[in-house]
C-alpha positions as CSV (number, residue, x, y, z in Angstrom):
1,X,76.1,119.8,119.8
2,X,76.6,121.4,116.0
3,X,78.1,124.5,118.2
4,X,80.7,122.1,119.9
5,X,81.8,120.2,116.7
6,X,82.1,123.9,115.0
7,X,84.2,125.1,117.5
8,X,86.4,121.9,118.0
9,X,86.8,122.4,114.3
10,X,88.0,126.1,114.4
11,X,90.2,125.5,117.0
12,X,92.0,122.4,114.9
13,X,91.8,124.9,112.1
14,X,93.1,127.3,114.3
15,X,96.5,125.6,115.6
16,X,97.6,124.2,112.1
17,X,97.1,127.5,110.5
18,X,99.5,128.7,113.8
19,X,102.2,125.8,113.4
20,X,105.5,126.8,112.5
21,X,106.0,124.5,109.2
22,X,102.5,125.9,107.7
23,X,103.9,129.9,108.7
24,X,107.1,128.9,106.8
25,X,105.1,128.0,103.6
26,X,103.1,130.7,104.2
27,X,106.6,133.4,104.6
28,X,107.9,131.6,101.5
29,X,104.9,132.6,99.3
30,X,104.6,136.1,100.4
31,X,108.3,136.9,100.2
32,X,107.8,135.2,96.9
33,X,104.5,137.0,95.9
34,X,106.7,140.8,97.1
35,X,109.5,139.8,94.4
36,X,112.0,138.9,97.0
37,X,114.5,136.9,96.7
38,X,114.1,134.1,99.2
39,X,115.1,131.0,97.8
40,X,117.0,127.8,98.7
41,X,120.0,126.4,96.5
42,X,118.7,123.7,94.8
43,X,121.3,120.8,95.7
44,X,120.1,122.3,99.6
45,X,116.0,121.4,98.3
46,X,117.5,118.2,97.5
47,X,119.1,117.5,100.4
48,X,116.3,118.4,102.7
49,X,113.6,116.3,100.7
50,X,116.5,113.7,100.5
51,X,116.8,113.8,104.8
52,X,113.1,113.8,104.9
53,X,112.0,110.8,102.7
54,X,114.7,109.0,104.1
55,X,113.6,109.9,107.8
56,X,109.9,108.8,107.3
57,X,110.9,105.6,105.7
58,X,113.2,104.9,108.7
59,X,111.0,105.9,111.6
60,X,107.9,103.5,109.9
61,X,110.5,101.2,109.6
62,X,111.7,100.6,113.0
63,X,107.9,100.6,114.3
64,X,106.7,98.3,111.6
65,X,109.4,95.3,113.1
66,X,107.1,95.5,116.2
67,X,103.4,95.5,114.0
68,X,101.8,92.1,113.7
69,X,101.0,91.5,109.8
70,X,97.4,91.3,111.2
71,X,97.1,95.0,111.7
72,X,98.6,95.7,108.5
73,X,95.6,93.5,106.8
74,X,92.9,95.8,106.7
75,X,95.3,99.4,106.7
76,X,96.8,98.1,103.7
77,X,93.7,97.1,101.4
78,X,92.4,100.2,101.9
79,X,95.4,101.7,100.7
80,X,95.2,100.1,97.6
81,X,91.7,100.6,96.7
82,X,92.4,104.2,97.5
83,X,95.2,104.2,95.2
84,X,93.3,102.6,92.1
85,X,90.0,104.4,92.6
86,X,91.6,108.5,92.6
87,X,93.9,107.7,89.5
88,X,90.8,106.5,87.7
89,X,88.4,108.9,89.0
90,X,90.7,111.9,88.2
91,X,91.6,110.9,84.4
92,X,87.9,109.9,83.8
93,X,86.5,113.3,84.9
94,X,89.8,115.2,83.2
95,X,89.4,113.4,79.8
96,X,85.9,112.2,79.3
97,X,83.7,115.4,81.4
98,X,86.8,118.1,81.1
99,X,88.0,117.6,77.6
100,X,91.6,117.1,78.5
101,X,94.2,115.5,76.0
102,X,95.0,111.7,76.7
103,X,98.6,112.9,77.9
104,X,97.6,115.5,80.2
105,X,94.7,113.4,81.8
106,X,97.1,110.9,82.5
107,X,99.9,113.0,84.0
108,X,97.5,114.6,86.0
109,X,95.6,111.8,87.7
110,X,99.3,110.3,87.9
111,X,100.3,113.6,90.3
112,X,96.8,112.8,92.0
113,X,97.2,108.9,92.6
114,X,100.5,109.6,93.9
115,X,101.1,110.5,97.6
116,X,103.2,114.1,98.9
117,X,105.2,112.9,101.1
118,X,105.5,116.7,102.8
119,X,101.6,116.9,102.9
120,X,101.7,113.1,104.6
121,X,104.5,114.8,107.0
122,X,102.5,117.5,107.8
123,X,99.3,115.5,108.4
124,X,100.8,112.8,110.8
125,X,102.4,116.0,113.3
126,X,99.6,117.5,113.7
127,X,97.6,114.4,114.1
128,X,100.2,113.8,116.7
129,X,100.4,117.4,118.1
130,X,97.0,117.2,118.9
131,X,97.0,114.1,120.8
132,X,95.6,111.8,118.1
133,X,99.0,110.1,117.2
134,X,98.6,107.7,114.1
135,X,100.2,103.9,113.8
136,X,103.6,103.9,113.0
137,X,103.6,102.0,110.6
138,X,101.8,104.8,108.5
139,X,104.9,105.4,106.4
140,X,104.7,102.2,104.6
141,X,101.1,103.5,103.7
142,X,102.4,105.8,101.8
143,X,104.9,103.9,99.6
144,X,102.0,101.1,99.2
145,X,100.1,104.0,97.5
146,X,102.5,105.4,95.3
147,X,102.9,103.1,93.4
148,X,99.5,101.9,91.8
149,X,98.6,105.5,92.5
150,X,101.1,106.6,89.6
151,X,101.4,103.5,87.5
152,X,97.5,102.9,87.0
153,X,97.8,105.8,84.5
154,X,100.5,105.2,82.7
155,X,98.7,102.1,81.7
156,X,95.8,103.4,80.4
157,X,97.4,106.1,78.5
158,X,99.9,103.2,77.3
159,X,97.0,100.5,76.1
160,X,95.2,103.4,74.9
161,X,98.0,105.1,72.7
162,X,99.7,102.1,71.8
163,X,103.0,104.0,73.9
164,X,105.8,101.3,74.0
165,X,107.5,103.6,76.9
166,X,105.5,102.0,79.9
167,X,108.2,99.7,80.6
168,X,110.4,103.0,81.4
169,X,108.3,104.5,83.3
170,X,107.5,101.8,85.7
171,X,111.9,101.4,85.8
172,X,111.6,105.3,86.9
173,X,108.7,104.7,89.1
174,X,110.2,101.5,91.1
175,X,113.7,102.9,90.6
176,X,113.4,106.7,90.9
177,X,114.9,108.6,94.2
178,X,111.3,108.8,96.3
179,X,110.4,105.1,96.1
180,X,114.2,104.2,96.8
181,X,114.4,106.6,99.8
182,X,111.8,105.7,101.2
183,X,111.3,101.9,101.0
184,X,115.3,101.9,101.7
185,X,114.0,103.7,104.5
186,X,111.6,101.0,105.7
187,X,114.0,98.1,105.0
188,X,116.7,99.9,107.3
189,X,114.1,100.7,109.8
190,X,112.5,97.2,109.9
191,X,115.7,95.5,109.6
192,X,117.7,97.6,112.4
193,X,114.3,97.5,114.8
194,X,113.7,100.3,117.7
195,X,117.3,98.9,119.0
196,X,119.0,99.9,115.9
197,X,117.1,103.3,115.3
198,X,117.8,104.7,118.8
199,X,121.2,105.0,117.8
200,X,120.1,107.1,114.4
201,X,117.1,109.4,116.9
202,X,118.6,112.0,117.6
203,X,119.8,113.1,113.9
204,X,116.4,111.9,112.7
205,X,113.5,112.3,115.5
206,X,114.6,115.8,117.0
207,X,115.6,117.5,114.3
208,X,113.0,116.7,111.5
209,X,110.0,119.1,112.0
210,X,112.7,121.8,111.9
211,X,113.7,120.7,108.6
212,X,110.3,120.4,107.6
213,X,109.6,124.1,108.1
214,X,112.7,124.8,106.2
215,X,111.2,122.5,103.5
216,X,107.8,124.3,103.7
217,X,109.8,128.0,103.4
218,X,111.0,126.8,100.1
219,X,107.8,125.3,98.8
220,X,105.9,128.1,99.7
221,X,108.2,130.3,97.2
222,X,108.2,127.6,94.7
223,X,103.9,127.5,94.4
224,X,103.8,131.6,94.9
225,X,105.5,130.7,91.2
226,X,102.5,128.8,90.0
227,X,99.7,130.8,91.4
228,X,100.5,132.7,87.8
229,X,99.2,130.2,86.0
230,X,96.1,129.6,88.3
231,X,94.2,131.1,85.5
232,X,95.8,129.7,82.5
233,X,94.6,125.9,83.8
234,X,91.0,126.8,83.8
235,X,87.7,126.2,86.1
236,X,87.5,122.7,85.6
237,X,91.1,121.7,86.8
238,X,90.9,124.4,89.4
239,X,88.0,123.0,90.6
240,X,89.5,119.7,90.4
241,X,92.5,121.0,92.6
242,X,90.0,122.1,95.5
243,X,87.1,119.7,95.2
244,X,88.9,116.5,94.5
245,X,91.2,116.9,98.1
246,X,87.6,117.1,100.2
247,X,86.2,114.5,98.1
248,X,88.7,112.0,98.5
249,X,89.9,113.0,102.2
250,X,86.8,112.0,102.7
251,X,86.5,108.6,101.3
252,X,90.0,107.9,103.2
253,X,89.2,108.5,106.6
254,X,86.0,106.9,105.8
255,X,88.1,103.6,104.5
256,X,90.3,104.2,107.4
257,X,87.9,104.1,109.9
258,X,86.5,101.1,107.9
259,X,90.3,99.4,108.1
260,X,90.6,99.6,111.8
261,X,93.0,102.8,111.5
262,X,92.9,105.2,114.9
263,X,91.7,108.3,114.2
264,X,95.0,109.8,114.0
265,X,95.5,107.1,111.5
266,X,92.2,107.6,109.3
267,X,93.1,111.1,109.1
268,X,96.4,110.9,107.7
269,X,95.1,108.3,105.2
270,X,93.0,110.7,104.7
271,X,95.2,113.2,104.3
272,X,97.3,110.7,102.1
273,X,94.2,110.3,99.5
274,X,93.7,114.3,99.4
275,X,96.8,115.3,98.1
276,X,99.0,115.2,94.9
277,X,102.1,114.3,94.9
278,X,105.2,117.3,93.0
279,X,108.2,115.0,93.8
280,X,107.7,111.4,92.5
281,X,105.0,112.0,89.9
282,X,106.8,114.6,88.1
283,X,109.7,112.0,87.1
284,X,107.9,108.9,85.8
285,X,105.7,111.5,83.8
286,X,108.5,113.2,82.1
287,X,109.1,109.7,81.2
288,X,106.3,107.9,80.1
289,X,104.3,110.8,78.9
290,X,106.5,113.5,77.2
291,X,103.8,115.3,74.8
292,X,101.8,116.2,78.7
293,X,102.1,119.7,79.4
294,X,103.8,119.9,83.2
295,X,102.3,123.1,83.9
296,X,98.8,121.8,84.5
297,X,99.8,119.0,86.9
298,X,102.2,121.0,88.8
299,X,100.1,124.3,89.1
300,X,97.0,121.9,90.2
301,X,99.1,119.9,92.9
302,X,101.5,122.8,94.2
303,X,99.6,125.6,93.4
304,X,96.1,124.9,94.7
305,X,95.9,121.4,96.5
306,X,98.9,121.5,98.5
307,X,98.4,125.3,100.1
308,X,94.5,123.9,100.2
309,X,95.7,121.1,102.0
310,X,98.3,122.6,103.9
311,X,95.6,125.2,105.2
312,X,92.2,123.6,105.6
313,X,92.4,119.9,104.4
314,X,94.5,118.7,106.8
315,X,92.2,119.8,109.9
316,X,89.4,118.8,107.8
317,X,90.7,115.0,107.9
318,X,91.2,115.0,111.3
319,X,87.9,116.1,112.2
320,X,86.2,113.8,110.2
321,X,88.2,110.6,111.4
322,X,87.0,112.7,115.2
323,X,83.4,112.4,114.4
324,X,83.5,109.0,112.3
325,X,85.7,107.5,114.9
């Protein structure tokens, strides 16, 4: 039995690290690592993360006007537990076990509260490449999530510092271009209803793995930039980086599996709970918590738990969800 799981596990190991958008990140970092110059224009990065936001708001949109609110009960409280309890777990281990400042414990349990939307993207394909599609209403998930998973934080460092910028950073949070893409997203999707998004498919079904691997070409360049600083971060946030995406990928395909999620879908909440987000964070941090050092929290998400992710924790969650389901 224990040889069946291993191999079923290699071989899930086995296609992600052979998909195309994981050999893009992985072309982007080598280029990167040889000194070449293989980088996107920026207003191109924004533009692609721009399309794909957009496109996984729309696509959970249109499938969440055909979800009963019953099956979003249980999905959805397990969202929000996972994103109170990593926030707090993450700055109580950063400030009170690894001697972090107030500031950087907060901006860094921030990036880990929060959701990457790529890493989400990645996880629901190849859930769905290898036949263990997840509900489509998976997307809303992740926007449920953001937002306690990043503001929880701010909060503490706020009552705790006496800040009087929380108000601004909740504005940047609710208001800032990852929330608004993608809830616009789900409003347009749930408003327009499979009807209405069959006429938008074939810009935004079709083409949108492609666009991912473009994405994932650029990323990979852009964390071959932090590896660097790997060593500047130390062992207690690196181990942070590695240990906390196992830990908590764990406790969400547990709670998935708990919720009533398939397995596809407990292992992209899994997934979900693993990562850290390097888009949405980053801008209601600059914000609320200024004196943070943005090196630590982006080498730790983009450096080591995205690539970790990207790599092993992905076929990780989907395994577990396999053998808890």
């Amino acid at each position: 039995m224990s040889g069946i799981i291993a191999a079923s596990s290699l071989a899930l190991a086995r296609d992600n690290l052979t998909s195309v958008p994981v050999l893009a990140f992985v072309v982007g970092l080598v280029a990167t690592l040889a000194r070449s110059e293989l980088r996107l224009p920026e207003s191109a990065v924004k533009l692609i993360s721009a399309y794909l936001l957009f496109a996984i708001g729309l696509k959970g949109g249109h499938k969440l006007a055909s979800t009963s609110a019953g099956d979003m009960v249980g999905p959805t409280i397990a969202t929000i537990g996972l994103g109170v309890v990593i926030p707090l777990a993450v700055f109580g281990v950063l400030r009170w076990w690894a001697r972090f400042s107030l500031a950087d414990s907060g901006a860094i349990a921030a990036h880990y509260g929060s959701v990457s939307a790529v890493t989400f993207t990645a996880a629901a394909a190849f859930a769905t490449t290898a036949g263990h599609a997840p509900e489509g209403f998976m997307p809303a998930l992740v926007a449920i999530m953001e937002i306690p998973g990043i503001v929880i934080p701010l909060v503490i460092v706020a009552l705790l510092t006496g800040r009087a910028s929380l108000k601004e950073a909740l504005t940047e949070v609710l208001l800032g271009k990852s929330v608004m893409l993608l809830g616009g997203g789900l409003l347009i999707g749930w408003l327009a209803g499979p009807r209405g998004f069959a006429d938008v498919a074939p810009f935004f079904e079709a083409p949108f793995k492609g666009v991912l691997a473009l994405f994932l070409l650029e990323l990979g360049a852009l964390a071959a930039t932090h590896l660097q600083a790997v060593r500047k971060v130390g062992r207690q946030l690196i181990g942070l980086a590695v240990v906390g995406p196992v830990l908590f990928g764990t406790i969400g395909v547990a709670a998935g599996v708990a919720a009533g999620l398939s397995t596809g879908g407990a292992a992209v909440l899994g997934a979900m709970a693993a990562s850290a987000s390097y888009i949405a964070a980053p801008a209601a941090v600059s914000v609320a918590l200024p004196d943070a050092n943005p090196a630590y929290s982006l080498t730790a998400a983009l450096g080591i738990t995205f690539p970790f992710n990207l790599v092993i924790g992905i076929p990780l969650t989907l395994q577990l969800a396999i053998w808890l389901g």
